[in-house]
C-alpha positions in Angstrom: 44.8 -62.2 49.0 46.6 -59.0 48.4 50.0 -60.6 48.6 49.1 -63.5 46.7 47.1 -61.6 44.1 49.8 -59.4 43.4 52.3 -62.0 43.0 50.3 -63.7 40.7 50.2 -60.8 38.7 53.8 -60.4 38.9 54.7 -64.0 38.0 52.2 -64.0 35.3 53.6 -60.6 33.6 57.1 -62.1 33.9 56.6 -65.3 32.0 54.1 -63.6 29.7 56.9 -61.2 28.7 59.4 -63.8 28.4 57.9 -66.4 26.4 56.4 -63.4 24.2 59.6 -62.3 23.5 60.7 -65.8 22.3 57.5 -65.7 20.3 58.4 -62.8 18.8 61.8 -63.9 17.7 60.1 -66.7 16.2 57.4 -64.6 14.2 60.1 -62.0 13.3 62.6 -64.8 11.7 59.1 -66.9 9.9 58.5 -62.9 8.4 61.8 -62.1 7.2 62.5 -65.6 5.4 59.1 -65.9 4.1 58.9 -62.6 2.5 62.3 -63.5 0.7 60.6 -66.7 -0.6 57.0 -66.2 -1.4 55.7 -63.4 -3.8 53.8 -60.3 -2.7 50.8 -61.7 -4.5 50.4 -64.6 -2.8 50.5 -62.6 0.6 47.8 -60.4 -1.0 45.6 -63.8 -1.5 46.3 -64.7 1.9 45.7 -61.5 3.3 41.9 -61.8 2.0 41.9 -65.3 3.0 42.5 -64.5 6.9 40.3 -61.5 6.9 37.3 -64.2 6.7 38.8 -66.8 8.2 39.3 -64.3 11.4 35.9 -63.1 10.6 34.6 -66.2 11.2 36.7 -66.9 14.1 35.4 -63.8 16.3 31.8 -65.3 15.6 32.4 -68.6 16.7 34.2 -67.5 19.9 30.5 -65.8 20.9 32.8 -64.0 23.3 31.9 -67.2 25.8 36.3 -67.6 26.6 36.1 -63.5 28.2 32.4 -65.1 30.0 34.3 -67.9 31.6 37.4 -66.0 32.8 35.1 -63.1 34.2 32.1 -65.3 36.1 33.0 -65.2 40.1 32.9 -68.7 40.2 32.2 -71.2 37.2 31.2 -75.0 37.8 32.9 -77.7 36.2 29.4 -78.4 34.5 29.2 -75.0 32.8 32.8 -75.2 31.4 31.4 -78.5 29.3 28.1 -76.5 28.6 30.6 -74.1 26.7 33.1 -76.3 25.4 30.5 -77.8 23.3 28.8 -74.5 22.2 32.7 -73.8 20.8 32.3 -76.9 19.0 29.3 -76.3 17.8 29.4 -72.8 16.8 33.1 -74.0 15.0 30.8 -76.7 13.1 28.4 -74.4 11.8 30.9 -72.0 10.6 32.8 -74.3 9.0 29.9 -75.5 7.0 29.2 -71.6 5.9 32.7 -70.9 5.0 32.6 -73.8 2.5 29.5 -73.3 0.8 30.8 -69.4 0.9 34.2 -70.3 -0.3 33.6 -70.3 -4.0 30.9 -66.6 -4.5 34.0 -65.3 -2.4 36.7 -66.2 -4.6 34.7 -64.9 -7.8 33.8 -61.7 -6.3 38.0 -60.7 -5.5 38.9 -62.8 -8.9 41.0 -64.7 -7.3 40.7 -68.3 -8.2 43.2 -70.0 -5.1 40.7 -68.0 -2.8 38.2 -71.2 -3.0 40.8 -73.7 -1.7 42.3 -72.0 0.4 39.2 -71.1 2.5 38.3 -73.9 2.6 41.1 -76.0 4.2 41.1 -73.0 6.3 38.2 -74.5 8.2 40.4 -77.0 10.0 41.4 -73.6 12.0 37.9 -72.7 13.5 38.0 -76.8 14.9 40.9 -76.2 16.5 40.3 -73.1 17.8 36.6 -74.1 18.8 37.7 -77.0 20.9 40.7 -75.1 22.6 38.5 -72.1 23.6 37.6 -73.4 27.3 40.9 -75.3 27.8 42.6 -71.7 27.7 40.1 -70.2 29.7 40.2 -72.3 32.1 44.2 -71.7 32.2 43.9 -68.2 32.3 41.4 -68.7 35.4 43.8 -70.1 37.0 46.6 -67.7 36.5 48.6 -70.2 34.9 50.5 -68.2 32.5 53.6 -69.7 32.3 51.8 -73.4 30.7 50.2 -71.2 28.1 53.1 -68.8 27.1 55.1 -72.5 26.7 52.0 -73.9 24.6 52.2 -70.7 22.4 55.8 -70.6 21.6 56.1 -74.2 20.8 53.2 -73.9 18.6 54.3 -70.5 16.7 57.5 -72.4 16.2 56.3 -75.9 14.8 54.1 -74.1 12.9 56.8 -71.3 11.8 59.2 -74.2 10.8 56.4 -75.9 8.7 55.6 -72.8 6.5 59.5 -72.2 6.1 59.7 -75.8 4.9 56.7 -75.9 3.0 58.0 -72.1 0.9 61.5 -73.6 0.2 60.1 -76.6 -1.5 58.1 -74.0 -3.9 54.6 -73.8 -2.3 53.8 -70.6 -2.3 50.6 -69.6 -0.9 50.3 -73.1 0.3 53.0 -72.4 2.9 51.7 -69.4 4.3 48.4 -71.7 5.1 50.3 -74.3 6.7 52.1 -72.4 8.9 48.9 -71.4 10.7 47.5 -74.7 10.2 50.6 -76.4 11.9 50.0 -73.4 14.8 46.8 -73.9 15.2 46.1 -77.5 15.8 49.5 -77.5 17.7 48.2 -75.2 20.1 45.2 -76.6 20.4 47.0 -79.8 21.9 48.9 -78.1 24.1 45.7 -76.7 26.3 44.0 -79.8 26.3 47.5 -81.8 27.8 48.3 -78.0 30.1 45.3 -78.0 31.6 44.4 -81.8 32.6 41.0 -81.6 32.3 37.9 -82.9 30.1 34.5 -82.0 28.9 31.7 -83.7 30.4 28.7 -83.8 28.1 26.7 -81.3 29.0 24.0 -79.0 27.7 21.6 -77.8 30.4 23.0 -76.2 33.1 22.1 -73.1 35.7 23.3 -70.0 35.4 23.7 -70.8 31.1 21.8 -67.8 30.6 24.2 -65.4 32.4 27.4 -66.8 30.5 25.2 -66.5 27.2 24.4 -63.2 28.7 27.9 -61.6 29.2 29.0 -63.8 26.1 26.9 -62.1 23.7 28.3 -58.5 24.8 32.0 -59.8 24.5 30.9 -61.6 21.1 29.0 -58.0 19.7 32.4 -56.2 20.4 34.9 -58.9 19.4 33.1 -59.0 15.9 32.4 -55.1 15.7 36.4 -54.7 16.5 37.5 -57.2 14.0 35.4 -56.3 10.8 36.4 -52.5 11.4 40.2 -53.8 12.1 40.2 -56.1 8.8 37.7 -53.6 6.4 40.6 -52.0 5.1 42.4 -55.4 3.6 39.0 -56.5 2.6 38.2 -53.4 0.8 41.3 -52.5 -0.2 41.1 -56.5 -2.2 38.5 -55.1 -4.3 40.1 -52.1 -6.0 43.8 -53.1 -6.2 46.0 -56.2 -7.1 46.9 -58.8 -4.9 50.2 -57.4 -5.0 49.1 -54.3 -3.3 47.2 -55.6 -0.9 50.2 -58.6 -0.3 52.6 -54.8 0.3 49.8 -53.5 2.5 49.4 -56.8 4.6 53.1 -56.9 5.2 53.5 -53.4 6.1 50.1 -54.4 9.0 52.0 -57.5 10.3 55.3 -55.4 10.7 53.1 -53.0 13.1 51.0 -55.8 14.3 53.5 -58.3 15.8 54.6 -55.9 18.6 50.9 -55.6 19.3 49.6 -58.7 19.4 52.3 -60.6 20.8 52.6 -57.8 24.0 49.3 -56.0 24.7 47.1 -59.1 23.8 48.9 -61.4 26.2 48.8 -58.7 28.4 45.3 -58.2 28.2 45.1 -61.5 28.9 47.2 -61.3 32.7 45.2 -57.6 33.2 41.8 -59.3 32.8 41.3 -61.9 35.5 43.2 -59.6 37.7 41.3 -56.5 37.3 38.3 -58.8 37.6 39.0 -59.8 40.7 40.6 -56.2 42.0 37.2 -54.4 40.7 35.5 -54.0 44.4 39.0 -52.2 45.5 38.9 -49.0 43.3 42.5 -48.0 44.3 44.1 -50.8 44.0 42.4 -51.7 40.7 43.4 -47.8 39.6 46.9 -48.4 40.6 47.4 -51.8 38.8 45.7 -50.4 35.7 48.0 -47.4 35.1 51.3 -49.3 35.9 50.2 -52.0 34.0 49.0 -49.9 30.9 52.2 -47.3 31.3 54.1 -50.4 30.9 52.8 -51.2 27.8 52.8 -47.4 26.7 56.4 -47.2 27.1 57.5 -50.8 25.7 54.9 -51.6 23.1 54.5 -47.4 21.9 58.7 -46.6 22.2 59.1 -49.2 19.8 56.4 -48.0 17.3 57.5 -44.9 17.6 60.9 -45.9 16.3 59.5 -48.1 13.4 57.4 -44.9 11.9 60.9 -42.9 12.1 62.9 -45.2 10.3 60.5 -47.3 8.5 62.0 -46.5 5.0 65.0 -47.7 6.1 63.7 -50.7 8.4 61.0 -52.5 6.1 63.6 -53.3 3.2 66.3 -54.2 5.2 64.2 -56.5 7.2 62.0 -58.1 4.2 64.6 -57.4 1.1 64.1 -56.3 -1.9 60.5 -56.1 -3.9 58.6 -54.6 -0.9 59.5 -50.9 -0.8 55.6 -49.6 -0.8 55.2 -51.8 2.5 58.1 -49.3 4.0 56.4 -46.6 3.8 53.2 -47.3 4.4 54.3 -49.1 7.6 55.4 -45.4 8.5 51.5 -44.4 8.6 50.3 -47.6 10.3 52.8 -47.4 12.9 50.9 -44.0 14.4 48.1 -46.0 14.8 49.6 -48.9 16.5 50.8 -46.6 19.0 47.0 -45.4 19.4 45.5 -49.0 19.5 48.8 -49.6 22.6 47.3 -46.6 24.6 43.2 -48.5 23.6 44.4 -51.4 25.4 45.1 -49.8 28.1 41.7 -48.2 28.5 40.0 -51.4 27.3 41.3 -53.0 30.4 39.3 -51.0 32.4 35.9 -51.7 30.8 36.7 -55.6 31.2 38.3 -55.4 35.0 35.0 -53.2 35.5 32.5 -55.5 33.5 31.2 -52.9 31.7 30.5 -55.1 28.3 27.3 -52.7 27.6 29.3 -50.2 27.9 31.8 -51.3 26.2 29.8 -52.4 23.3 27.9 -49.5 23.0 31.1 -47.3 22.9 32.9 -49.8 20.2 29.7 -49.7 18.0 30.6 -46.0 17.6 34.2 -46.0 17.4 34.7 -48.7 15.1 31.8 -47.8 13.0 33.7 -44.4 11.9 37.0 -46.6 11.4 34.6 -49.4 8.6 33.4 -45.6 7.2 36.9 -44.1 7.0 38.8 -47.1 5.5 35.9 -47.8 2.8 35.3 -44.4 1.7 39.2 -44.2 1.0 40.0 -47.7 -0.6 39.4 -46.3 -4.0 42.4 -44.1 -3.2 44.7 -47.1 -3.1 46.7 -48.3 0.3 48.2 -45.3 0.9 45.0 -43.7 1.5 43.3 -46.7 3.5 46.5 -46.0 5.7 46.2 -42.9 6.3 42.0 -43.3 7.0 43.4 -45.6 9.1 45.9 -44.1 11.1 43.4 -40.8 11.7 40.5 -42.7 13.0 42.8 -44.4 15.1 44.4 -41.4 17.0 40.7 -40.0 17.1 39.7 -43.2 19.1 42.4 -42.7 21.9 40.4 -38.7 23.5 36.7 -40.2 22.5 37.5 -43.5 24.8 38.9 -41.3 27.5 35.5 -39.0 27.5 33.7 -42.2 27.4 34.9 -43.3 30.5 35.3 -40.5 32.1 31.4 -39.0 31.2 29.9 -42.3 30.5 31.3 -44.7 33.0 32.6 -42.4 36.2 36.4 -43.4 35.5 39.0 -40.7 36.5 41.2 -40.9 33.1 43.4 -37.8 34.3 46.5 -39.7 35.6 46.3 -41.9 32.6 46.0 -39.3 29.8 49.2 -37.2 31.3 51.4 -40.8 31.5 50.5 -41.2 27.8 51.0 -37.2 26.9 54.8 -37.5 28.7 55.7 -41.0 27.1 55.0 -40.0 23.2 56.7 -36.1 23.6 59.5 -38.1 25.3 59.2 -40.9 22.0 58.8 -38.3 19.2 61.4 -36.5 20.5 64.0 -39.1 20.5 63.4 -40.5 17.2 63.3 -37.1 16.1 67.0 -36.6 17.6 67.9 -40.1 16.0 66.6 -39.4 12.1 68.5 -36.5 12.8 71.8 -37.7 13.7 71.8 -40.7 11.6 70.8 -39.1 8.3 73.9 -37.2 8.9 76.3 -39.3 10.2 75.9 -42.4 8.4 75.7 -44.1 5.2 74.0 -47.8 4.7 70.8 -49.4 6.1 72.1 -51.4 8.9 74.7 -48.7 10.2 71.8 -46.2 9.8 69.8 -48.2 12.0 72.0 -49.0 14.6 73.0 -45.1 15.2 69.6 -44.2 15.0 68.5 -47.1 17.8 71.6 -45.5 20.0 70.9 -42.4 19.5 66.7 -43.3 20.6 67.9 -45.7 23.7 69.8 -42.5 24.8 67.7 -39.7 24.3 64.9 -41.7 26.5 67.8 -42.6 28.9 68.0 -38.8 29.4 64.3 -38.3 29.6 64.4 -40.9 32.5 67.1 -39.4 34.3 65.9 -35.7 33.8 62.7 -36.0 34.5 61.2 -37.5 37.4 57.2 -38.5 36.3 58.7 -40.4 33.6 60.9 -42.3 36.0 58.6 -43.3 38.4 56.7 -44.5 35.5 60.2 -47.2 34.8 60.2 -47.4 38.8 57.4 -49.0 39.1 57.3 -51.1 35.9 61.0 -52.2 37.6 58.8 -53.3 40.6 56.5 -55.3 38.6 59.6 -57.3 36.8 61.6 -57.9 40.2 61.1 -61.3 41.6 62.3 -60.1 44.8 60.0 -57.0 45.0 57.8 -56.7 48.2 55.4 -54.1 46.1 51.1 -54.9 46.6 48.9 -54.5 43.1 
């Protein structure tokens, strides 16, 4: 099991990576063009749209996809049982997001709001009935099927909302690209994973999933109201147009996170599961796995808050110079929330979902505080609120473990220390040399990104805890490699 765990792993953080890279590409190009061809205000209306519309969607998930891929064993019969409480739950919500749609829309004053949410329903059917069909992918460690269904997706739907914005659509565009996404996707699982829902409503062991699906659903909701209060409250006091700059600055910190440490998450999960009566090997695969991350996911953040100014309007042209700098501030904590994956992983490998809730009721309860109490202040000061509670998070989830749950965090916490002094320092070196050397945006850039590559080139050469940390994530991505999670 060892051997063929830990290729599994391997093989499934390989592809993961790879088609997450073309995904990226994909999302990065759909960004850049449209931001040049739909207004700041409509990404403000849209903004507000997909903070309920996401809302909505970590309520119907009832956190019974994380129940499925933890259970030790699952029967064909409960899989159905919780296809159809997707479904259901997807019904229901859609019914409340229409009548819901138009007291919404008054309270922002924004009039498109009503529509909008409303054909945004078609989301939470697609989503509801794909649910089980990834799970049951995932199960199976067959991350290569889904990393394909996610590209082709992002990239149908990508294409549609390009289309859609050159013929004049506006907002409309930015809906249809995640329309297009969604349903895409959502045929792509059901064709990947060859398999059908019987109808079925009582089954054994129902209460268990509910069980463990009603922990996951508590924190999945808890984590997305405090994640998305900021845009929502931030709706209220300002124009659309702010809220469209602060959205866009979000996404440009956002896309290295979701599209690495959520799939990520996603290989970590059923592995840890399985590794969590082995506490050394589970210990090991966590910190390589979270290091890798760390140093990927966090280098790269580091170098968007150094050079943000410079990065945002060259990427997005001209009309969104507020979203440059307050991607700057949000970039700190996307570096924080890279390191909270990390230690999230080891309340799901562990099954901790009391725990897990208990400790996210807390932590994301000061975050809903902080970004509320400072909306009134205008985006720059929601960031900043942000950004603070975020950083906070990262020492209170390490004591947490540590005092709460028995975890040894001390490894961990000194990988993390070592990568950001090695990060800060280089982009430190690289604002440095490039705000001397150079003149222009995209010559600015590309000195600074040399001058960063080769400062942590250094680091890895000169010092030797912070090469064994790229030793072993080489290990991981050789094909070849003989090395046991």
């Amino acid at each position: 099991m060892a051997t063929s765990l830990g290729s599994a792993a391997r093989s499934g953080l390989i592809s993961t990576a790879l088609t997450q890279a073309l995904r990226v590409a994909v999302q990065l190009v759909s960004l850049v063009a449209l931001s040049r061809m739909v207004a700041p205000s409509a990404f403000g209306v849209f903004a507000i749209c997909l903070v309920v519309v996401g809302l909505a969607e970590a309520m119907r998930e009832l956190g019974l996809s994380s129940a499925a891929i933890q259970a030790g064993r699952i029967t064909e019969d409960q899989q159905s049982f919780l296809f159809w409480l997707n479904v259901a739950a997807a019904t229901v919500l859609s019914a409340v997001t229409c009548l819901l749609a138009a007291p919404i829309s008054w309270l922002y004053g924004m009039p498109e709001l009503k529509w909008l949410l409303v054909a945004s329903t078609v989301i939470f059917i697609a989503n509801g009935a794909a649910a089980q069909f990834r799970a049951r992918l995932t199960r199976e460690l067959r991350f290569r099927a889904i990393g394909l269904v996610d590209v082709t997706s992002v990239l149908l739907g990508s294409l549609a909302g390009i289309v859609a914005a050159s013929m004049g659509a506006g907002v409309w565009a930015l809906w249809l690209q995640q329309a297009v996404t969604f349903v895409c996707s959502m045929l792509g699982l059901v064709c990947a994973s060859r398999w059908l829902p019987a109808w079925r409503w009582r089954v054994e062991g129902r209460r268990d999933l509910l069980g463990v699906g009603a922990n996951f659903a508590g924190i999945q909701v808890v984590n997305y109201v405090a994640r998305n209060a900021d845009t929502a409250a931030l709706g209220l006091f300002a124009s659309s147009g702010t809220v469209g700059q602060y959205s866009r600055a979000f996404q440009i910190i956002s896309l290295p996170i979701s599209q690495l440490n959520g799939p990520a998450t996603k290989v970590a999960f059923p592995v840890l599961s399985r590794l969590r009566d082995d506490p050394a090997r589970f210990q090991r695969f966590h910190i390589v796995g979270s290091m890798a991350l760390v140093n990927t996911v966090g280098s790269l953040l580091v170098f968007i808050a150094c050079f943000s100014t410079t990065l945002v309007p060259f990427v997005l042209g001209p009309g969104w110079d507020r979203a440059a700098s307050l991607a700057g501030i949000l970039a700190i904590a996307g570096f924080s929330q890279t390191v909270g994956y990390g230690l999230y992983w080891v309340f799901l490998g562990q099954a901790w979902s009391g725990a897990n809730l208990r400790y996210t009721l807390w932590s994301r309860g000061l975050l809903l505080v902080a970004v509320v109490a400072a909306a009134p202040s205008g985006a720059t000061g929601v960031a900043i609120a942000f950004s603070t509670v975020s950083v906070l998070s990262v020492p209170f989830a390490m004591w947490w473990l540590s005092t709460r749950c028995g975890y040894s965090i001390r490894y961990f916490a000194t990988a993390v220390l070592r990568s950001l002094s090695v990060c800060v320092a280089a982009g430190l070196a690289a604002v440095g040399v490039s705000s001397v050397s150079v003149d222009g945006a995209a010559a600015t850039l590309a000195v600074g990104a040399a001058v960063y590559l080769a400062c942590i080139s250094l680091a890895i050469a000169a010092i030797g805890p912070y090469r064994e940390d790229f030793i072993q994530l080489w290990k991981i991505a050789r094909p070849t490699t003989t090395a046991k999670v």
